[in-house]
N, C-alpha and C positions, 0 to 999 in steps of 0.2 A: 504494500500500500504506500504512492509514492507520499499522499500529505493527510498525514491521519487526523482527523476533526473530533479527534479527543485529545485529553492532557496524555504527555507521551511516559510522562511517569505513572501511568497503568499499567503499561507494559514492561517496568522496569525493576528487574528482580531486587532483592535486599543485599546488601554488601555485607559480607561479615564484619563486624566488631571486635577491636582486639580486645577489647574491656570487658574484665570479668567473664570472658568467656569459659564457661564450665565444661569439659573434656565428657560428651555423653556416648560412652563407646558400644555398649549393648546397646540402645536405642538409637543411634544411627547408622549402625551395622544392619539392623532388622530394617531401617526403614531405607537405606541402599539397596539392601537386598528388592524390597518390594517393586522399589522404581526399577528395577531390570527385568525384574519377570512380571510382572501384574498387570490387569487390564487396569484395574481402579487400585489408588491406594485413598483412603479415606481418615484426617486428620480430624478428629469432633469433639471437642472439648470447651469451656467457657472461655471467655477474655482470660487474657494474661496465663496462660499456659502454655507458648512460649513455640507454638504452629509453627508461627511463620520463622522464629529464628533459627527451630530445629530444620525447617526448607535450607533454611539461610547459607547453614555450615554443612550439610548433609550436599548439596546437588554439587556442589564444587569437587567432592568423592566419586564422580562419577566418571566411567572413562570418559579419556579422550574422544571427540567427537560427537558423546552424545548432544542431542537437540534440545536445548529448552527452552519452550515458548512460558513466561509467566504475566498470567492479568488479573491484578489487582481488581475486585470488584467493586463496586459503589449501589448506594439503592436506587437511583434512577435508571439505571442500566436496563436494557429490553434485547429483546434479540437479537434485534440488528445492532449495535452497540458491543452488545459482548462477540458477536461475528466479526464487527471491525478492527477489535482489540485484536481478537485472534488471527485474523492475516496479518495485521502490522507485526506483532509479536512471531509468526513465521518468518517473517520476508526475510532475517540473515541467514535461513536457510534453503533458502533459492528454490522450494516447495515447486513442483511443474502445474501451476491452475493453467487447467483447458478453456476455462471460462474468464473473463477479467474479475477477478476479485473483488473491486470496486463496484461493480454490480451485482454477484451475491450478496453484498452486506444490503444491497438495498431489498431483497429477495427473501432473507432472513426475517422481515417483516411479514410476509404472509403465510398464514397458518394451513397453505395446502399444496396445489403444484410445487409452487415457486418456494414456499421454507424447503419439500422435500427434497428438491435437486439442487439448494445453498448446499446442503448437509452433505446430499451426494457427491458434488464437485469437493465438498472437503476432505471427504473422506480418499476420494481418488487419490487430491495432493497430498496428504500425506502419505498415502501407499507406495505414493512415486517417489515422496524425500529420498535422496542419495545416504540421506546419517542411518549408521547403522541402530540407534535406539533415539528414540526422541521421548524429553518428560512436557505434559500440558498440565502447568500448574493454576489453579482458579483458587484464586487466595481470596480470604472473606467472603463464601458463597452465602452464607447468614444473610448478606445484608440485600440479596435479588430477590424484590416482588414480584418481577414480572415474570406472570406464569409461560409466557411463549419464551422467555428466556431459561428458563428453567427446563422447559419440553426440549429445546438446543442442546441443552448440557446432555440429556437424557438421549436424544438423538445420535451426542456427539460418540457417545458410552456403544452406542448398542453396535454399531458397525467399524468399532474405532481397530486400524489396520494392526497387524500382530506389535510390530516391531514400539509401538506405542502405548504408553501412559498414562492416562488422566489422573491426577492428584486435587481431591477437593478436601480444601482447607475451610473450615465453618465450626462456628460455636453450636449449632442444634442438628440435628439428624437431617439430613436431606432429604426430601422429596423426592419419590423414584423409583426406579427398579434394581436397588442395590440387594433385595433379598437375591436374587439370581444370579447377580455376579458371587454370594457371597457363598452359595447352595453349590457353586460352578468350583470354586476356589479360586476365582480369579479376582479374590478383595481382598487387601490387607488394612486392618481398620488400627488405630493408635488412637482411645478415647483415654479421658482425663486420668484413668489410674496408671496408664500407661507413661504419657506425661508428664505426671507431678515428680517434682524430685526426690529421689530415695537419702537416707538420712546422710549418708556417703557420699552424694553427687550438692548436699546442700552445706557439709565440713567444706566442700572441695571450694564451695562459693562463698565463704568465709577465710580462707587459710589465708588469702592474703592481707585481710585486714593489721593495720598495724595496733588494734588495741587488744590485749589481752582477754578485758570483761564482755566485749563483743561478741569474740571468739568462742567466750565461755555460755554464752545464751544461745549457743546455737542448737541446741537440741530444744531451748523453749520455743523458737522461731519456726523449726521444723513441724513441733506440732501447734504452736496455734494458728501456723499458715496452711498446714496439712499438706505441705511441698508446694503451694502453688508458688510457682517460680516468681509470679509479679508483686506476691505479695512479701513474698520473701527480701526482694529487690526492696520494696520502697519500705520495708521493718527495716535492713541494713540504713537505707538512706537517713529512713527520720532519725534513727538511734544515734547515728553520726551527726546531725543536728542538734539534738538535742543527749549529748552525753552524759546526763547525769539521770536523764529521765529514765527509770529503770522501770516506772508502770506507766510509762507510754502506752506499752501494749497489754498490759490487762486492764484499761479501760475499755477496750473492744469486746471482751470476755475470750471463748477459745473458738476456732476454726469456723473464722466469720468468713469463708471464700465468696465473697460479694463486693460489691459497686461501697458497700458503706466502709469497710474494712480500706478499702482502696482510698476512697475520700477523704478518710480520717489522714493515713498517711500522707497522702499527697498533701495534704496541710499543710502537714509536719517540716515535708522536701523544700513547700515553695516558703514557708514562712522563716527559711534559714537563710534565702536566697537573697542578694541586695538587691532593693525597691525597683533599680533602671530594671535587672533583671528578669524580676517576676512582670514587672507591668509590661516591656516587650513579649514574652512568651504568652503574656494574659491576651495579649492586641491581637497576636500571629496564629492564636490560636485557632481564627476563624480560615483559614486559609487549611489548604488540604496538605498541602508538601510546601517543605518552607525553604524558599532560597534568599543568598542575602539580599538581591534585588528587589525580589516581591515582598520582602518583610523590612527593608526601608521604607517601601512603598506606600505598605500600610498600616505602619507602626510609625512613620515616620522620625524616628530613632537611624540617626547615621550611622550608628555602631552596630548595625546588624551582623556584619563579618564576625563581627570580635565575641558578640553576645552566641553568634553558631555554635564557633569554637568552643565558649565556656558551657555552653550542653553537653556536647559533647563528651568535654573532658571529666563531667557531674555523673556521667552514666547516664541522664535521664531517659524516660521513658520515649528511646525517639527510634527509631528502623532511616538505616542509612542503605539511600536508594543505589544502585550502580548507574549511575548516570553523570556527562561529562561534567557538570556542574553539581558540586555540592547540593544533594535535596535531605533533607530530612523526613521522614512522616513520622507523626506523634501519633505513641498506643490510642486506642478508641477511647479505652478509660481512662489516660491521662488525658485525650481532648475532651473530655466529657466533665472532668474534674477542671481544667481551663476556663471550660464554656460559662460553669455555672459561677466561679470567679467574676469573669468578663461580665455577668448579666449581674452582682453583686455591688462589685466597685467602681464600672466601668459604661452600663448600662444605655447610657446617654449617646456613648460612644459608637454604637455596635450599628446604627443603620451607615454610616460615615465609612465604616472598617468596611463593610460592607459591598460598599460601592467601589474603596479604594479595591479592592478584593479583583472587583468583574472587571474593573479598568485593566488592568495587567494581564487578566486570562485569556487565553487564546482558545478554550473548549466552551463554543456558542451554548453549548446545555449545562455546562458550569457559571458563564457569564449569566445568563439569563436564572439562574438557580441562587446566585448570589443579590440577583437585585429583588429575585420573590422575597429572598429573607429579609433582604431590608425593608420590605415592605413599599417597595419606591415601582409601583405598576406601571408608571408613565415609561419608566424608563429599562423594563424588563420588555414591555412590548414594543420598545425603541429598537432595541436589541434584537429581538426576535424578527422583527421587520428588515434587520438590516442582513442577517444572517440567512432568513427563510430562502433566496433564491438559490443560493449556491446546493443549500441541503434538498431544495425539492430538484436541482439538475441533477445532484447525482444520488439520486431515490430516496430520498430521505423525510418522505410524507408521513410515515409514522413517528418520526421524530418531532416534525414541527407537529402533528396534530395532538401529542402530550403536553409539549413545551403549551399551548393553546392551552388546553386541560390542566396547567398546575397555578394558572390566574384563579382567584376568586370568582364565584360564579356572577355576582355581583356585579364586578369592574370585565368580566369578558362577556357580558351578557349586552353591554354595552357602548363596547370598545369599537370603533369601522373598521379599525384595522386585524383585531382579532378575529373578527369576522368575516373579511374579506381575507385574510389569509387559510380562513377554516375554509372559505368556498374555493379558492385555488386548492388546495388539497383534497378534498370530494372530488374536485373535476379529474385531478391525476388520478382519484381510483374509479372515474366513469360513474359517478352516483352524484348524476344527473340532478335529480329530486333535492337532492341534501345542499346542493351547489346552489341551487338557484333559491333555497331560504335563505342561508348564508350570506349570499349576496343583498337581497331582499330585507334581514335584515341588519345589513351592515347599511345601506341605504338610509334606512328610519334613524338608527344610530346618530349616524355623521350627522342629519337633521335636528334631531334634539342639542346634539356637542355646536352646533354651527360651524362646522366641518368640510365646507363644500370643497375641497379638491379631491378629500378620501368619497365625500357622494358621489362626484361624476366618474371616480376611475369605479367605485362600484356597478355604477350604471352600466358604464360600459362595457365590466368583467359580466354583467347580468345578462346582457343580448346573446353570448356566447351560452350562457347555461340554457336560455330560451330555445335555442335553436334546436339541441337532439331532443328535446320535450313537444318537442311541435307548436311551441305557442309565438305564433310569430308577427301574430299583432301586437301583443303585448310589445316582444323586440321592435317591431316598427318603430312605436309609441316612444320609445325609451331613444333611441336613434334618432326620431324628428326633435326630441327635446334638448341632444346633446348636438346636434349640428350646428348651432348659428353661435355658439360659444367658445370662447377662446381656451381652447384647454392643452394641460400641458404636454408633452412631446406621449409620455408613455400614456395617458390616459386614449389619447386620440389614436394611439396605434390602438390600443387595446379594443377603440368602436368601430374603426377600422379595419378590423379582420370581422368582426361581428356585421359589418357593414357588408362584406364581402359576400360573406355566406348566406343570407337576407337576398344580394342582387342574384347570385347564382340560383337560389332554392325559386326565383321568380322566374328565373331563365330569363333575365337581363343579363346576359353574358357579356357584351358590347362593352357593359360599364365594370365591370370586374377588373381589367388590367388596370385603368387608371387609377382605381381606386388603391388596387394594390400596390399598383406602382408609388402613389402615396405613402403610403405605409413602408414601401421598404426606402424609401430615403427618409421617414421619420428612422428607422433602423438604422442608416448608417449615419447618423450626428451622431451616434454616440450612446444610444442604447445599449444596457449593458443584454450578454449571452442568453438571461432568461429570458427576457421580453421576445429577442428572437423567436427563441422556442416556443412561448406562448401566440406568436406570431406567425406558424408556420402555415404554408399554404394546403389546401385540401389534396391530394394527388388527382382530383377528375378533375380539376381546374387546368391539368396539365397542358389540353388541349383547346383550351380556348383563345380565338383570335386575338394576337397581341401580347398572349401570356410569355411565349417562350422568353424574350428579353428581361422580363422582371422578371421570372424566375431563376433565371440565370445569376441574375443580381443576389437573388435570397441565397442563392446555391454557392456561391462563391463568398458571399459577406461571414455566411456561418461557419462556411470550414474556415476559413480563415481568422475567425474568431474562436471556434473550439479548438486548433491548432494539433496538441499531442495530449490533449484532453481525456483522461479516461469516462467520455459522456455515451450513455444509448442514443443520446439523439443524432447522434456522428449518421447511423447505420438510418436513420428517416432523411436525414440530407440527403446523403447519398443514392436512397432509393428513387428522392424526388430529383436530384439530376438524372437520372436513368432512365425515369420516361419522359424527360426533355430531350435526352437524345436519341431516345426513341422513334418519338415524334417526330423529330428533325429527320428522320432516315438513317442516322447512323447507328445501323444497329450494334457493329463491333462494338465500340464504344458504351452503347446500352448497356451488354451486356456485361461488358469489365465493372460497371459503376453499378449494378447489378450483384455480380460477385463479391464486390469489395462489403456491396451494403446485408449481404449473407452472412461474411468472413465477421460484420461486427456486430450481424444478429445475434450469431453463437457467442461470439466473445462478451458481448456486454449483456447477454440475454435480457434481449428485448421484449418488452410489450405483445403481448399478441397482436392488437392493433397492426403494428408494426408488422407482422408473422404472416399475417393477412395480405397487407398489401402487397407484400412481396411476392406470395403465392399468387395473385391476381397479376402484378407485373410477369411472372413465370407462367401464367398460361396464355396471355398472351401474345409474349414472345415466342412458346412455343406451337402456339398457333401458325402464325405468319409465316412460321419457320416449318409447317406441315408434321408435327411432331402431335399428333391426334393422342395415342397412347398418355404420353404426359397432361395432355389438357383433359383426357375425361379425369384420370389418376387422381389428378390436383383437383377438379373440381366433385368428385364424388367426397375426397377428403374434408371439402370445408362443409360441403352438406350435411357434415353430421357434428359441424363445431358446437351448432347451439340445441341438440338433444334433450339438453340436462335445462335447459331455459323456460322459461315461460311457452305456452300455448302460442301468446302472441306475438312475442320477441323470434320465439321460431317459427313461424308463419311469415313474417317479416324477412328474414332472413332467407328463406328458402325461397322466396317471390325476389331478393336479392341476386339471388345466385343461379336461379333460369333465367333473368336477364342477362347473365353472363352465358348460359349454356345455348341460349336461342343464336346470340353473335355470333358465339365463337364458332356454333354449330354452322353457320356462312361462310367463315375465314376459310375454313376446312372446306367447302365443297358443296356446303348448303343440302344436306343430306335429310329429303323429308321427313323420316321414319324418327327418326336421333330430334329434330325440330318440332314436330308433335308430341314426343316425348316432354322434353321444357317447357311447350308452351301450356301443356295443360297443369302444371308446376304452379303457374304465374295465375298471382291471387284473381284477376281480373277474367279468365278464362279466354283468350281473347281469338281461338278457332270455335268457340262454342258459344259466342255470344256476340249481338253488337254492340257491342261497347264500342264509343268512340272518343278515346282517347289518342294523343299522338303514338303510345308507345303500343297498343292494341292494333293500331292502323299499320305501324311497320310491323308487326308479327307477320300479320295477314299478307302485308306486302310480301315478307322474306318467304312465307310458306308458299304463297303462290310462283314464285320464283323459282321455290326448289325445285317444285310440282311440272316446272316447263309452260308454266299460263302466264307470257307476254305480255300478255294485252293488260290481264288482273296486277299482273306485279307492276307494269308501268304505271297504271292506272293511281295504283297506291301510292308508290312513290313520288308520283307529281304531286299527288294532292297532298306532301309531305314536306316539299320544298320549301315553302314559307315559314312551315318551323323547324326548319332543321336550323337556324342558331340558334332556337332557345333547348333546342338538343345536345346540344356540342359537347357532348361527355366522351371522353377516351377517342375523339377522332370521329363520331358518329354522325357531323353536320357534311364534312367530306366524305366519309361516306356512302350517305343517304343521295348525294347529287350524282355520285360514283357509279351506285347502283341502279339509280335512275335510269341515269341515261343506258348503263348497257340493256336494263329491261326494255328500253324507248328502243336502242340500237335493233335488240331481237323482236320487236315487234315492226322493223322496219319504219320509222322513223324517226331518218338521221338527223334531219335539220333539227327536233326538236331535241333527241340525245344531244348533241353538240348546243343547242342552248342550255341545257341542263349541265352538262360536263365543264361549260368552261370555267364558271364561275372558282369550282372547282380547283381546275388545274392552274388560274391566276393565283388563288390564293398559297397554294403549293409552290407554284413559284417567287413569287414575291415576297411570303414570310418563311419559308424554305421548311418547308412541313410536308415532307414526301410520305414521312412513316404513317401519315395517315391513312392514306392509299393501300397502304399493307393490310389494311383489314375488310378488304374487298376480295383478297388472295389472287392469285397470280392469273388463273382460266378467266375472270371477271377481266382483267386489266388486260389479260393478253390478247382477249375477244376485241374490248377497245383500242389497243394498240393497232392492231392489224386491220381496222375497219378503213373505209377510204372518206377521209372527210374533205376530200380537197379544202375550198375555200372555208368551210365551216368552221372551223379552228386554225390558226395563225401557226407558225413554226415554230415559233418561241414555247406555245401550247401544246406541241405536238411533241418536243424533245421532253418537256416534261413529264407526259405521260408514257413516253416511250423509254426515259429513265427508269419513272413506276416500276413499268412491267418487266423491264432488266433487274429491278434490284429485287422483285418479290420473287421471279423467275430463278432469279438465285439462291435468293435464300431457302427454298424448296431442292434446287434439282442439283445441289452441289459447288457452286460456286463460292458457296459460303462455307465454311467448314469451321463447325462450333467446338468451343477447346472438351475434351470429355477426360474425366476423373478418372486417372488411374486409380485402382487401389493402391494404398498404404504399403500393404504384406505384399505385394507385388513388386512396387517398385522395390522397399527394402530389400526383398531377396533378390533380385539383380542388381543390388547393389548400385543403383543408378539414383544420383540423386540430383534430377532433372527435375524435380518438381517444385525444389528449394528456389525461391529469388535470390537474386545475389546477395542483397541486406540478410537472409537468412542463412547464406553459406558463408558469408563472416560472422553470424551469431555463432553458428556451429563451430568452426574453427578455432574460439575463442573457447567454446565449452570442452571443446578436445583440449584445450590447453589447460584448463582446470579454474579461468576467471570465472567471479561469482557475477550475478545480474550486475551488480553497482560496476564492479570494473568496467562490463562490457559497457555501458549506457555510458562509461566514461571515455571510454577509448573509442566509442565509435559517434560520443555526440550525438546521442537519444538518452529519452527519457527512461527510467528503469521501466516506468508501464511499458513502452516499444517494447522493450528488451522481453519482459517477459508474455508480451500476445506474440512477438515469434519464435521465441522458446515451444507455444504451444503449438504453431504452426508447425513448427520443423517435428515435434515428436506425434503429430497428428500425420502427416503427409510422411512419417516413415514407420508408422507403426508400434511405434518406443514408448516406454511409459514412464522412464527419469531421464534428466540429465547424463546419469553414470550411463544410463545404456545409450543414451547420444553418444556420447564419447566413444564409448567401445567401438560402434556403428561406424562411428568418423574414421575411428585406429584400423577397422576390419577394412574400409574400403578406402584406404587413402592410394 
């Protein structure tokens, strides 16, 4: 994970201490032992029984090269969060994801396809780690609410590869299916009796004190602490505070292992301590991991360096992170024992510390978690509003839709913006209905606040939720109100594309490029990446008069803005330059930008949405291209996408997709048997009824065509011409004039084909939109081709349509020759590794050499994400399942 959007000391294991470290040889032999053989080892004990230290000095015992991933838990954590932790906490060991990691964590969020194959793709990369053992340590699992975080951990358990460890460290019993690991013998469990010090390991944490009478009470320390290691610690510390106090500890009475026993002493530590120093540690205590930076910051105490050090050297209660810069973390119950100090002597203080707190943090769910506590709302959804795009680009809608959910119901019930960012989040999961309240009442909101720049960008996000609802008067209504007003750059895109979809659903296609054309030079002043995205054009606009140029615009602004981005919306750009150059004619081309937007389907696993369109761009390229087989293939497959939906959502859908099978059933050959099949599909019935709609009338038209009836099919099609621009989907307005005229041509008259036709072949020439023509298929174009129209068409008209039938001509009878997928196990066993790009045969080479991702992305000037989407490449297109076997691979066939 190149830039993790949590605090990176989650993932950063504890450093040993050379202070008072107590020599615990049985119990970290048993618990080495576990981490090399065991699926689960399970650490369960209260506070201060000394978990994480025994991690601390035990994993450094481990051989050479084992793996170890450690992430610190917190209570806000969710699935996707602790998913995140866990690729960044891989990435130094160079794990082969087949998928981009960065888009798992956002997948990790949903509790069914998409969490089951986050898990799956994890479970691969680990299988495939090159280390011969790896440990996955989840420290403080106590403190995870979240039950789909927790079903993760459970997940992670049940399929976790041999050569692997889970170690969960937690104060109460976990949740789970740890009886069957334990039934299995694949658990080693270390609970608090295990833990506590034995009378011998608590002399051994004594012997170096320099006072005799200390010395000498250590058998009373033993038992009124009953070994608990913390308690033992802070009875040494107070005693040394206080040396004379010899019923210190029988005012507690005996074997108080509790929060009150802790609090008493911690008194005892902090009230030996001089004043600067307790009231720094009092202030910093609000802070999760203390560096001297951020506890100048918010302590405002310049000596923060100095006061580190003097913890340190006290033994206090702190875990020293391994991380380039001095971090500290304070035990739970010495920040618990801090806190209630801080709210005692300091209280005044604490919404200030607060804020100091979230100013210096770079984890948007910690900042915003710091300004709830302060209780400062204005400025937690300041926060949230300025962080929300980057997290909803790269899937992080159940993140923003909590961080919404930990406001007060009160102050979010209220808020335009809370609300307007709850409706952008409903619209990314398609819940349409929830979107268009949200918006609705983010609107009332900003009204009551007198807010009007957050009402009109709501307005404007509203027209969009109108639109898959069908209510588009209302959208009208809301668009004539925000027209004649001066609004700001993003609000106006944002009515803009709602403006769009409005003229098209009218079949005003005429005014759609302009409009968009609008919109995308509002994009490039300077709109940031999301607005893009929320900005993206429909893919049936592809083909509308005018559009190609502005989409071209949209197409090139965005890649050039996501750059080396690990975004899914990469793979929707790309799709939509695809059928621009589709449309244009160039099919080559099509279909590389085609490929590419495949290559980051699977890699960033994309949207269905998204899975869809591309399937719909695939058949009908494979149309054009006479490849029948794959278009029924692909289109039986989507037929059965919405099965599991609504009665009407799949009625819809299925009246969707014989629209495509009535076409495509043309493209191919116009086959009537296959064409009465779809048509009786199609909700409207349109061979068994008069219905007179325009898209009933072209049925009729196409069926009579198959059928060899001239006269009917011309007939139909003329009376079509008029709306064929409010038609123009996927090429359908060229088309319909296409097909006209050759029905006009086979009914013998030309003058009137050639009035039909030209219009036609001008527009194909002049906005260079040949690929239109390709869905008329090659017998259609080559009948026209060959007809004699002398004067009836101009030469300039003539080479164009005699292009057409050259280029459809080809791409059917061979002329065209489409790239086809070797297998993997094929090419690796002949050893031919033709299928690599050159950027991937210096990845390879480098892996043969034994650099890790970072090296290569340095030596070769990419980003580590590059580095490892063609790590996946290369061991996808040769069949490999690690690195180490890349290598071998490279060494066997150099």
């Amino acid at each position: 994970m190149d830039t993790p959007r949590f605090a990176v000391t989650k993932i950063q294991p504890p450093r040993l201490r050379a202070l008072r470290v107590v020599e615990r040889v049985q119990l970290g032999a048993a618990l080495v032992q576990a981490l090399l053989t065991q699926r689960v080892v399970l650490l369960q004990a209260p506070a201060g029984f000394g978990k994480t230290a025994l991690l601390a000095t035990q994993w450094p015992q481990l051989p050479a090269g084992t793996a170890l991933a450690w992430v610190s838990l917190d209570e806000d954590d969710d699935a996707q969060r602790l998913y995140a932790c866990l690729v960044a906490a891989l990435e130094p060991y160079d794990v082969p994801w087949r998928t981009s990691p960065e888009a798992l964590i956002a997948l990790a969020t949903d509790e069914g396809a998409g969490s089951r194959r986050a898990v799956a793709e994890l479970h691969n990369a680990l299988a495939g780690a090159d280390a011969a053992h790896g440990v996955i340590v989840l420290d403080d699992l106590h403190r995870v609410q979240s039950a789909a975080a927790r079903a993760l951990v459970d997940a992670l358990i049940e399929r976790l590869p041999p050569q692997w460890t889970v170690v969960l460290s937690t104060r109460v019993p976990p949740e789970g299916a740890l009886a069957r690991w334990r039934a299995a013998g694949e658990l080693t469990e270390f609970d608090q009796a295990s833990l506590r010090f034995s009378a011998e390991e608590a002399a051994a944490l004594v012997a170096a004190e320099p006072s005799a009478p200390l010395r000498e009470r250590i058998a009373e320390l033993h038992e009124r602490t009953q070994g608990w290691p913390a308690g033992m610690q802070l009875c040494l510390a107070a005693l040394r505070a206080r040396p004379g106090g010899s019923g210190a500890l029988g005012a507690q009475g005996r074997g108080l292992l509790d929060r009150h026993l802790f609090d008493y002493l911690a008194s005892e530590v902090l009230a030996d301590m001089p004043a600067p120093l307790r009231d720094f540690l009092t202030r910093c205590s609000v802070l999760p991991e203390l560096t001297a930076g951020r506890c100048a910051s918010v302590s405002g105490d310049l000596h923060a360096a100095r006061w580190l050090d003097e913890i340190e050297r006290r033994g206090l209660f702190v875990t020293v992170l391994d991380a380039p810069e001095r971090t500290l973390v304070l035990h739970d119950l010495f920040r618990n024992a801090l806190d209630e100090r801080l709210l005692r002597e300091h209280a005044g203080e604490l919404p200030e510390l607060l804020r100091r707190a979230a100013a210096g943090e770079s984890d948007p769910l910690r900042r915003v978690g710091f300004l709830l506590r302060a209780g400062d709302w204005a400025r937690a959804e300041e926060a949230l509003d300025a962080n929300a795009p980057d997290l909803l680009l790269h899937g992080g809608v159940g993140e923003v839709q909590r961080l919404i959910g930990s406001f007060p119901a009160n102050w979010r019930d209220a808020s335009p913006r809370l609300l307007r960012l709850g409706g952008t989040a409903h619209c990314l999961r398609w819940n349409w209905a929830e979107m268009a309240r949200s918006f609705e009442g983010a609107i009332s909101a900003a009204r009551a606040a007198g807010a009007e720049d957050e009402q009109r960008l709501a307005q404007a996000y509203l027209t969009s939720a109108y639109y898959p609802l069908g209510r588009n008067e209302q959208a009208l209504a809301v668009l004539a109100e925000l027209a004649p007003l001066p609004l700001p750059p993003r609000t106006r895109a944002i009515a803009l594309i709602g403006e769009c979809s409005q003229l098209f659903r009218r079949g005003e296609h005429d005014r759609v490029p302009a409009a968009y054309a609008e919109l995308v030079t509002l994009l490039e002043r300077g709109e940031p990446l999301f607005t893009w995205w929320e900005c993206a054009p429909a893919s049936n606009w592809s083909t509308l008069r005018g559009m190609r140029p502005v989409l071209r615009r949209y197409v090139e602004g965005a890649l050039a803005r996501i750059g080396e981005r690990a975004l899914p919306m990469r793979a929707e750009v790309q799709l939509q330059r695809a059928f621009v150059a589709l449309w244009s004619g160039e099919v080559d081309a099509a279909l590389e930008f085609a490929a590419s937007a495949r290559d980051d389907l699977k890699w960033f696993a994309c949207s269905g949405e998204t899975e869809v369109s591309l399937q719909l761009f695939e058949m009908i390229s494979d149309a054009i291209r006479g490849r029948a087989d794959n278009v029924w293939a692909r289109l039986d497959e989507l037929w059965t996408r919405e099965d599991r939906g609504t009665e009407e959502r799949r009625n819809q859908w299925h009246h969707h997709m014989s629209v495509y099978g009535v076409r495509l059933n043309d493209v191919l050959g116009g086959n009537p048997q296959r064409l009465r099949r779809w048509a009786a599909t199609l909700t409207d019935r349109p061979l068994e009824s008069d219905t007179a709609t325009p898209r009933a009338e072209l049925v009729r038209a196409r069926h009579a065509a198959a059928e060899g009836r001239w006269a009917d099919a011309a007939a139909g099609f003329v009376r079509l011409l008029p709306q064929a621009p409010r038609m123009d989907v996927m090429g359908q307005a060229i088309e319909i004039r296409i097909r006209a005229a050759h029905a006009l041509l086979r009914d013998a008259h030309i003058a009137q084909a050639a009035e039909a036709l030209a219009p036609a072949l001008e527009r194909m020439q002049v906005e260079g939109e040949r690929g239109h023509a390709l869905m008329c298929g090659p017998d259609v174009l080559g009948t026209l081709a060959e007809a004699r129209w002398g004067a009836a068409l101009s030469d300039e008209l003539l080479a164009e349509l005699h292009g057409a039938a050259q280029l459809a001509a080809a791409l059917r009878g061979g002329g065209y020759k489409a790239p086809t997928a070797t297998p993997a196990a094929t090419a690796a066993s002949a050893g031919d590794d033709a299928l690599l790009s050159s950027r991937e045969r210096e990845v390879l080479a480098l892996i043969g050499a034994g650099d890790s991702n970072k090296v290569i992305a340095r030596t070769l000037d990419i980003s580590p994400h590059t580095v490892k989407r063609h790590v996946a490449n290369i061991l996808d297109k040769l069949g490999l399942a690690s690195r180490g076997q890349a290598s071998a691979w490279l060494h066997a066939n150099a």
